[in-house]
C-alpha positions, 0 to 999 in steps of 0.5 A, a space after each residue: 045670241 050669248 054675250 060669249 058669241 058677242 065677244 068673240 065677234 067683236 075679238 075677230 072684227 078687232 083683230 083684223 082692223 084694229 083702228 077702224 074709223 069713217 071711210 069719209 075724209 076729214 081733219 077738224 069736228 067742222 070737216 066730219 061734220 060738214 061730210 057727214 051732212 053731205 053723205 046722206 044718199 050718197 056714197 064716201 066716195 063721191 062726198 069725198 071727191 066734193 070735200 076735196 074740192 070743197 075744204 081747200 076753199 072753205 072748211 070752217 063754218 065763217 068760210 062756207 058763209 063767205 063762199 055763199 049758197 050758189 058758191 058752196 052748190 058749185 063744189 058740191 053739185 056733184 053730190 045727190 040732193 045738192 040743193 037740199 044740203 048745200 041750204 042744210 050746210 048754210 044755215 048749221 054755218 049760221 048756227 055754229 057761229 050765232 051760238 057755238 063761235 063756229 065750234 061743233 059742239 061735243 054733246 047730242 042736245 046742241 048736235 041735233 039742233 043743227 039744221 040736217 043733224 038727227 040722231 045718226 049724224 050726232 051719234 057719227 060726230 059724237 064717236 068719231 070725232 070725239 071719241 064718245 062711245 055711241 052707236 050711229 046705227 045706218 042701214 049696214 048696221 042695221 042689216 047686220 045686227 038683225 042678221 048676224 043676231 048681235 042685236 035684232 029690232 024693228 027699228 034703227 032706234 032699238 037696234 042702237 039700244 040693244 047694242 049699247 048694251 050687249 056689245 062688251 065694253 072694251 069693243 064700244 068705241 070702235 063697233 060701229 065703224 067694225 059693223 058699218 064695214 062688215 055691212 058695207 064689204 061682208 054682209 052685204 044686202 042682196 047676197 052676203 059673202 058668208 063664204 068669206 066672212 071671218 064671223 061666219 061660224 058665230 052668225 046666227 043667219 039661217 039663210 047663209 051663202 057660198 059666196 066670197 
C-alpha cells in the first residue's frame, strides 16, 4: 500500500469521527487505567457496567486499598478472570502509592513495571490519557492492518511498528482508536461489512463481502 492510499484512509476515517477516543468510561489516568486492567477478555460493555459500581466507591489507588481484595472482587465479579485482576489491581494500587504518591505515571519504562500492564495497556494510558501518540495494536488492529494492507506483520509488535511509521503524522494521535473501531463495527473478524465500509475502494483485501 502507498502512503497516497494511507492518507486518504485515515482522511475518511477522520472525517466520520473526528474526536475518536476509548469505548471504556472514565475521567482521571487512575480510572482508564484500572478499566483498562479489568477489560482483558472482556467487553467495554461489561468493564463499564462494573466501573459503574466500582468508581463511585474507590476510584483512586489509596481507595481500592481501603475496599480491600474480597471488597474490590465483589464490584467486579461480574467481569471474566475477576480474581486474577482484582490481585492485578491491588498490588499496581500498592505500587503507585510506594512509588509514584498514587499518580499513574506518563512514561512506558514505569507503566510497565505495573502489575497486569504490557505494552498494549501502556501504549492505551500513554495515547489516551496523555495524548502520546503511540499505537496500542489489539486483535482489531491487528486484523485490520494486515487485511486492509496499511501495515501487514506477523506479530502485534511489528504491526504497531509498521504503522508508527507509515500512518501520515497528522492522523497519529487518534489511528488507533479509528482502527479499533473500524475492527470492532466494519472489518469485523468472520465476515467483514465490505459493503459498508467507507474504505472499501483503498482496501487491499482480496477476499471482500457484500455484506452491510
Amino acid at each position: 500500500m502507498n502512503a497516497q492510499k494511507r492518507q486518504q484512509i485515515f482522511a475518511r476515517l477522520q472525517a466520520e469521527n473526528p474526536n475518536p477516543t476509548t469505548e471504556l468510561n472514565w475521567s482521571t489516568p487512575f480510572e482508564l487505567l484500572a478499566a483498562v486492567l479489568l477489560s482483558a477478555q472482556a467487553t467495554d460493555v461489561g468493564v463499564n457496567k462494573a466501573t459503574a459500581r466500582l468508581f463511585p466507591v474507590a476510584n483512586t489507588p489509596q481507595g481500592i486499598i481501603e475496599l480491600g481484595l474480597e471488597g474490590l472482587k465483589e464490584h467486579i465479579r461480574t467481569i471474566g478472570l475477576y480474581n486474577t485482576k482484582a490481585q492485578n489491581l491491588m498490588k499496581t494500587c500498592q505500587l503507585l502509592l510506594d512509588k509514584h504518591d498514587g499518580e499513574v505515571p506518563d512514561n512506558r519504562e514505569d507503566l510497565e513495571a505495573l502489575p497486569g500492564v504490557g505494552r498494549k495497556t501502556a501504549n492505551v494510558i500513554l495515547n489516551t490519557a496523555f495524548g502520546q501518540p503511540t499505537m496500542a495494536v489489539d486483535t482489531h488492529i491487528f486484523r485490520v492492518s494486515n487485511r486492509t494492507g496499511i501495515a501487514p506483520g506477523k506479530n502485534v509488535v511489528e504491526v504497531e511498528h509498521k504503522l508508527m511509521r507509515h500512518v501520515p503524522k497528522a492522523f497519529l494521535q487518534d489511528a488507533h482508536h479509528w482502527l479499533i473501531l473500524h475492527g470492532r463495527y466494519t472489518c469485523i473478524a468472520r465476515k467483514p461489512r465490505c459493503g459498508s465500509c467507507i474504505i472499501e475502494d483503498l482496501c487491499e483485501y482480496k477476499d471482500k463481502t457484500e455484506l452491510s
